[in-house]
Structures are given as C-alpha cells and as structure tokens.
C-alpha positions in Angstrom: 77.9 -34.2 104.7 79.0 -31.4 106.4 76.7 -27.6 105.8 78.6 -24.8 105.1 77.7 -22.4 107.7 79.0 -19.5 106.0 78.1 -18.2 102.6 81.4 -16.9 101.7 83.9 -20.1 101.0 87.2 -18.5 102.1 85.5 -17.4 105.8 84.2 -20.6 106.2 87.3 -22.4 105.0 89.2 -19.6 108.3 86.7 -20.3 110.9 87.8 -24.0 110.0 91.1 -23.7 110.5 90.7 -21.6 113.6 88.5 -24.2 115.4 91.0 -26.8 114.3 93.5 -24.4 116.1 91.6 -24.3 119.0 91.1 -27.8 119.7 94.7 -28.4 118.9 95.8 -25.9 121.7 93.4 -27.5 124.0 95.5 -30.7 124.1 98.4 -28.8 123.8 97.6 -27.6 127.4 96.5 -31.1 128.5 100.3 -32.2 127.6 101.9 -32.7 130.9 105.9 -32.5 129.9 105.2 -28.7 127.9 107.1 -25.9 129.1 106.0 -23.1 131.3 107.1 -21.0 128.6 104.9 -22.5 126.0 101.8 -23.3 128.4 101.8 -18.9 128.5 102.3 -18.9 125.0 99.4 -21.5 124.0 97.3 -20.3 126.5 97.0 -16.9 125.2 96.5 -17.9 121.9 93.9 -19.9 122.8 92.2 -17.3 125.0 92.2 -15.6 121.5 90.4 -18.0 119.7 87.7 -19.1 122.8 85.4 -16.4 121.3 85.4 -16.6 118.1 85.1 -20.7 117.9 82.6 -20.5 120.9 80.3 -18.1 118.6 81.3 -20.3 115.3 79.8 -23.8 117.4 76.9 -22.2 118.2 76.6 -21.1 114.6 76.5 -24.6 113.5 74.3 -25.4 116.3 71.7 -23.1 115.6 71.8 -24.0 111.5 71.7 -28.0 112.5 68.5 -27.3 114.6 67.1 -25.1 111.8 67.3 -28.1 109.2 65.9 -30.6 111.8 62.9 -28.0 112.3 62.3 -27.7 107.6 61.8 -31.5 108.3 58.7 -30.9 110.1 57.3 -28.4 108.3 54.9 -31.3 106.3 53.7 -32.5 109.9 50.4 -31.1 110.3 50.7 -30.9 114.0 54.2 -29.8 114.3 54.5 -27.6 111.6 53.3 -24.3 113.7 55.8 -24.8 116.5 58.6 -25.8 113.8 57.5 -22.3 111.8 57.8 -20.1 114.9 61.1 -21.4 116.3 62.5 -21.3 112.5 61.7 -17.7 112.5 63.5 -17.1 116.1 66.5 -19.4 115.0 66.6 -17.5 111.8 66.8 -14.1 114.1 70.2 -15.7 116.3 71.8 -16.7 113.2 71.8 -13.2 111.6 73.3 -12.0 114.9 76.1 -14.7 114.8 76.9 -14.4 111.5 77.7 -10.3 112.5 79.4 -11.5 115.8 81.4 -13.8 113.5 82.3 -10.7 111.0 83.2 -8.6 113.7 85.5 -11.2 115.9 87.4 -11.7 112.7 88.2 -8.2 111.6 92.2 -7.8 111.9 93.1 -6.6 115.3 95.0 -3.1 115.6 98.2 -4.2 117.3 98.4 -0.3 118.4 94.9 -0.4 120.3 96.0 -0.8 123.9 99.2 1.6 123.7 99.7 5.2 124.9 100.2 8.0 122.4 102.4 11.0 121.7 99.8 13.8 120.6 101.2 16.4 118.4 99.9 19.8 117.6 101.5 22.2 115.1 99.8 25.3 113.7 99.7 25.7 110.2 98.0 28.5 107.7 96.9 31.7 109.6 100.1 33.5 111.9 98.6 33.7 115.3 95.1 32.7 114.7 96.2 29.9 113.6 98.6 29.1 116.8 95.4 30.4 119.0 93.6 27.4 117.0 96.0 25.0 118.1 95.8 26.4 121.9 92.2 25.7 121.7 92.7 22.1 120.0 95.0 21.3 122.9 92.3 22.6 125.7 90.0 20.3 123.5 92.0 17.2 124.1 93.1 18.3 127.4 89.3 18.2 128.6 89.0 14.7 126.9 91.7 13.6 128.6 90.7 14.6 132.5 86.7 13.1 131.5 88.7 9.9 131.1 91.0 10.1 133.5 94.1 9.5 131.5 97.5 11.0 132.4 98.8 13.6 129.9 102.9 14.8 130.2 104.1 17.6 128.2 107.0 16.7 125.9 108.0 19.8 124.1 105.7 23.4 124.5 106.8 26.3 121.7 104.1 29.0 122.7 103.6 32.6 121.6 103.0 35.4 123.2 99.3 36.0 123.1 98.5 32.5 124.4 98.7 30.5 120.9 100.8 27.5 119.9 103.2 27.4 117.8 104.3 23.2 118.4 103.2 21.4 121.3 103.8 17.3 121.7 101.8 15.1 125.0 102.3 11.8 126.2 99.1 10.6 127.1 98.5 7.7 129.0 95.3 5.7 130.0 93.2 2.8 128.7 92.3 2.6 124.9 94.1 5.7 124.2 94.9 4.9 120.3 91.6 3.4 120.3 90.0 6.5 120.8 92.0 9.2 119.3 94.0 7.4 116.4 91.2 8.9 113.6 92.2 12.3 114.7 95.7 12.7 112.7 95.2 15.1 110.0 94.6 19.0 109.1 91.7 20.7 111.4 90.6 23.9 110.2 89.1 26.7 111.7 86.7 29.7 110.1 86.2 32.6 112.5 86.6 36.2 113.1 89.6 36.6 114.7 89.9 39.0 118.3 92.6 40.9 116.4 90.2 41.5 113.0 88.6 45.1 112.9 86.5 44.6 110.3 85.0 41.4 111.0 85.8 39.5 108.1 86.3 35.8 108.4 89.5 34.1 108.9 90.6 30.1 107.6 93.2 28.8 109.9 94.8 25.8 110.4 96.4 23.3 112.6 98.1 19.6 111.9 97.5 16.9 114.6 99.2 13.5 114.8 98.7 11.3 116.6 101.7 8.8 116.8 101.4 5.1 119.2 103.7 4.9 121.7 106.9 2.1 120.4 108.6 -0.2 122.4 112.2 -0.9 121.9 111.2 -4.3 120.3 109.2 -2.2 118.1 111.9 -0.2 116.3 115.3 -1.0 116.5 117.5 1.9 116.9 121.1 2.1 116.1 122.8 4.8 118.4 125.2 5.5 115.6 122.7 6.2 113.6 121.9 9.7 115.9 122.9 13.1 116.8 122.2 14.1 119.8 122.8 18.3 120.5 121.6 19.7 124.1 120.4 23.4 124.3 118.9 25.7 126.8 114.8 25.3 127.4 113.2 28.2 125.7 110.2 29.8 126.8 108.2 32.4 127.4 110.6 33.6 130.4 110.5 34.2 133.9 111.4 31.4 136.8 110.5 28.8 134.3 113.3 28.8 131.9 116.4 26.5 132.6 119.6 28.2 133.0 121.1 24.8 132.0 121.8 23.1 128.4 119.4 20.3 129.8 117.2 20.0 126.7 118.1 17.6 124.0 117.6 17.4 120.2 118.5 14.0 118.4 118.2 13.8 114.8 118.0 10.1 113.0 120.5 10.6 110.2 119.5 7.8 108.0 115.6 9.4 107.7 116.1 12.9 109.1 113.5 13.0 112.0 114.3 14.8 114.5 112.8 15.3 117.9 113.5 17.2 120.8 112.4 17.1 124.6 113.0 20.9 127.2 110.1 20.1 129.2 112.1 18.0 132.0 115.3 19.9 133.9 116.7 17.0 133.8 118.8 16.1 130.4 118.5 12.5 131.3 114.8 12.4 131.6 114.5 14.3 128.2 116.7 12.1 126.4 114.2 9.0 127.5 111.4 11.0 126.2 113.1 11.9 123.2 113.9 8.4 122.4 110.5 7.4 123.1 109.1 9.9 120.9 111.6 9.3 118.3 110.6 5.7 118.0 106.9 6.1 117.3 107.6 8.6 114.7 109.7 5.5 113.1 107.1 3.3 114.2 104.8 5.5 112.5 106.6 5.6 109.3 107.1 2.0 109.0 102.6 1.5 109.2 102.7 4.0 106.8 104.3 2.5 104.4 102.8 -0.7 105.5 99.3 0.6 104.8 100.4 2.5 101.6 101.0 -0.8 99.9 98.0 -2.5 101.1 96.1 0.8 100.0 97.0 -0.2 96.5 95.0 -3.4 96.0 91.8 -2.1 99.0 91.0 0.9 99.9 89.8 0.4 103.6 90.7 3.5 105.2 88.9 6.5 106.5 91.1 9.0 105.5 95.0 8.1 105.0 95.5 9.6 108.5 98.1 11.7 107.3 98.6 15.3 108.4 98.3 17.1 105.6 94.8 16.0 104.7 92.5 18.0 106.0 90.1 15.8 108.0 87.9 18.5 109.9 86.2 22.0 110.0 85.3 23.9 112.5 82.9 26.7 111.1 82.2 29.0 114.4 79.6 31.7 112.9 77.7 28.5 112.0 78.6 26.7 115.1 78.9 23.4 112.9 82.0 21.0 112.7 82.1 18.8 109.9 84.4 15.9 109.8 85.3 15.7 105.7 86.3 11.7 105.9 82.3 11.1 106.2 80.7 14.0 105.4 79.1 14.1 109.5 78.2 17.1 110.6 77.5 18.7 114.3 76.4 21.5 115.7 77.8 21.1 119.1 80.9 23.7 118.9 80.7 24.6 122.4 80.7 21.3 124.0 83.3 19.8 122.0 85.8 22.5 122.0 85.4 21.6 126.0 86.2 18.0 125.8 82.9 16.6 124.5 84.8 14.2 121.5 82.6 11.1 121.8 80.0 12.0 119.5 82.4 13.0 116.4 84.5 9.9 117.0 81.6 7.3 117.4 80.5 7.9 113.9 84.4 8.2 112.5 84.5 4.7 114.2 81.4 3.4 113.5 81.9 3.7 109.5 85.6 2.5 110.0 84.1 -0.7 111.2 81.4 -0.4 108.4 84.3 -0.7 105.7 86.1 -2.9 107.3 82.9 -5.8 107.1 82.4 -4.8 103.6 85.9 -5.3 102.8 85.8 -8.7 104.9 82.7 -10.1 103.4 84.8 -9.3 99.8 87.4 -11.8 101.1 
C-alpha cells in the first residue's frame, strides 16, 4: 500500500499526476517517428516538471527510509543509530515538503518580460511633480545598479524640474519580477523649498507598472483606433521637433489612450505607442482576471492598483513605510538613490508567505 507523502489530499493527488506527466513525456521523447515540432514542445514541458518530480521522488524516498528506520527502533542494538538518522531524515523531509510548496506555487507568466514604468503626479501642484522627479531618479538609480536598459516613452516636465507624466521602457532580466509590487499611490510628507513657514506638505504621485505585451498577447483591431500626430512639446530650445512626428492613438472600444514624442521619428513612436497600448490592455484584461479570483481568495498584497496608496515617505522622520505590510525603514537617503532591494525583499517575501498559506488551503 502506497504512503501518502503529503498531508493535504488534493497536493498529493497533483504531485501524482505531475510525475505521471513526467514519465509520460519521457517516452514521449523516446518515440522515434514524433515531430520536431512536438519533441520542442514535450521537451520543455518536461524541463518544467524535472524539478518538481525530482524533489517529489526523493520525498518518497526519504519517508520509505524513515518507516524502515521505526522498525528498528525495538532492536536494542540498532535502535541508537535508527533514532539519530530518524531525526536527520525527519530534518530533509521538512525541507522537501517547503521545496515541494514552493515549486508548485502558480508561475507569474509576466516574470521574465520588460516593463513600461509610469509616473504621474497626483495631490500637491509642484511638489507633488518634484516627488515624481525624485521617484523617477529612484528607479533610474535601480535601473543602472542592475544594468537594465531604460528608454523614455513620453516626458511632460515643468519648469522647476518636476514631473508632470513621465512613461520608461525598461529592459533587463527579471524586470516585472522586481518592480511589479510597486504600482500604486506613493506619498511624500516634507517641507517643500518653496514653503516659508516650514509647515509640512502631503504630496503624491501614481506609479504603474504595466508588463510589456506581445502581439499574441492582445489582439488589436486597427479599426478599432485613432491615431492623431502632433508636434513634441517640451520645455523648448533645440530639443523640440518642428515636425508633427508625435502620435496619439486612442482605443475606442475602452478609451485608453497613449501617446509617444520622445522619438523624431513618427514611425518609431507609433511602434512604441502600440507597444505601450497593448500592456495597458494586457493590464486590464489581469485585472479583471485577478478581480474575480479576488472574490473567492484573497492572495494579494495590495490590489496593485494606482490609486491605493501603497507607500510613505515621511522625510522629517527619515522613515518609509510600505502600508501593504505595515514594514518600515529608515533608510530615506539610500533608497531615494536606487537602494530598492531592502523594501521589495520583504513586499516579496510575504507575497510568497500568502501564497503557501493559500496553497496549503488547497
């Protein structure tokens, strides 16, 4: 009779059928007469799976041992070395058994794509468009420390050096991963340079940050847009195109609408405004997604939409707190210059947290 490895029925009954899976691909791939088309598609799947049913054997290996080792626990002679390696087998199966939790959490099919990062300011005139300057030296700085690539889209400044909108590709490895908890409402309280008195000012500025779609993603029905080309504004000088090379293009059936100036050339900002266009309808789609799965679990850290506010950023205390977890830091200078990792660790960190509980519910 065969031991359930797994307390929970239901992951035992999918570890089952994953290992079946497994073997099932294996012979798959032994099959001389399959097509190269399905040898790529079996062997991926199956490069999938390796870990998890390589960690799930071992599993059943180690609780197998275990029950051999109870048997001599009334052998006077053996029963020492049976007690000591029941303890250390005991150990490796509670570290398994989390392997096991964590190689079967749902992947995030957004993980290894780029992102459009968008800053607006929100409450506050120009304090709160100086905010959103410094947010986008904050993730700037992040940026260069890991070496990804980051291509203005569309820049509305003011004159005094703030932000009014601002939207960046950004390109690199594990992008989304890093910076997808980062959507939302940041506040700042501060004294502003402009405030005689030296009262204390709450601004704010919305983030979003939106993976990049491929066309397979989003289908997009080019009757279904207007597209209008304007003159690049800006704040003047040799800089500003004295062509209609920017473009606007509204989706009529939602009413998004995006528009790329950076580029002189119209071509190259109609790509980018397609691009851009299709994660925000990407982005609406997982939102709606996620609202109906919200219904029945609540798994999120924060809805990720931007107008929740997420995180504060209290400058005569030098503390940020991020609101989703109640984690605060008291590192403003260092992250304001690109130090993110240890407020995103933590937002991560509990993500994964609720998303065991909510497995081990299953």
């Amino acid at each position: 009779m065969q031991t359930n490895p797994v307390e929970n029925k239901n992951l035992f009954e999918k570890l089952e059928e994953l290992e079946r899976r497994f073997v099932e691909l294996e012979g798959a791939l032994g099959d001389p007469d399959i097509s190269a088309q399905q040898r790529i598609k079996c062997s991926k799947e199956r490069a999938e799976l390796e870990d998890v049913v390589s960690v799930y054997a071992r599993l059943k290996e180690v609780l197998e041992t275990a029950e051999e080792n109870r048997k001599l626990l009334d052998d006077s002679e053996l029963a020492p070395l049976a007690r000591e390696e029941l303890e250390e087998l005991s150990e490796e199966k509670s570290e398994l058994e989390e392997r096991l939790k964590k190689l079967l959490l749902p992947k995030d099919p957004n993980l290894g794509k780029n992102v459009f990062l968008e800053i607006r300011a929100g409450a506050g005139g120009d304090e709160a468009a100086l905010f959103a300057a410094d947010l986008l030296r904050m993730y700037s700085r992040y940026c260069e420390n890991h070496r990804w690539k980051v291509e203005t889209i569309t820049l509305n400044e003011t004159g005094i050096g703030g932000i009014k909108e601002l939207v960046v590709k950004i390109e690199g490895r594990d992008v989304y991963g890093k910076l997808r908890y980062e959507s939302g409402v940041h506040r700042v309280q501060r004294i502003p340079s402009t405030e005689a008195g030296g009262r204390i000012h709450t601004s704010t500025a919305t983030v979003a940050v939106l993976p990049e779609a491929d066309e397979v993603d989003v289908d997009v029905d080019e009757k279904e847009l207007k597209v209008d080309t304007f003159r690049s504004s800006g704040p003047g000088g040799q800089h500003v195109n004295k062509t209609d090379s920017a473009i606007r293009i509204t989706h009529l059936p939602t009413g998004i609408v995006v528009q790329c100036q950076d580029d002189r050339s119209q071509q190259k900002n109609r790509v980018h405004a397609m691009s851009m266009l299709r994660a925000k309808l990407y982005e609406m789609e997982e939102r709606k997604r996620a609202s109906e799965i919200s219904r029945t679990r609540k798994t999120q850290v924060g809805s990720g939409d931007r107008s929740e506010k997420i995180r504060t950023y209290n400058f005569p205390q030098g503390r940020i707190t991020d609101h989703r977890i109640g984690f605060t830091l008291h590192k403003m200078e260092s992250v304001l210059g690109g130090d993110l990792d240890p407020l995103l660790e933590p937002l991560a960190a509990h993500f994964q947290a609720e998303s065991l509980k909510n497995l081990s519910e299953v």
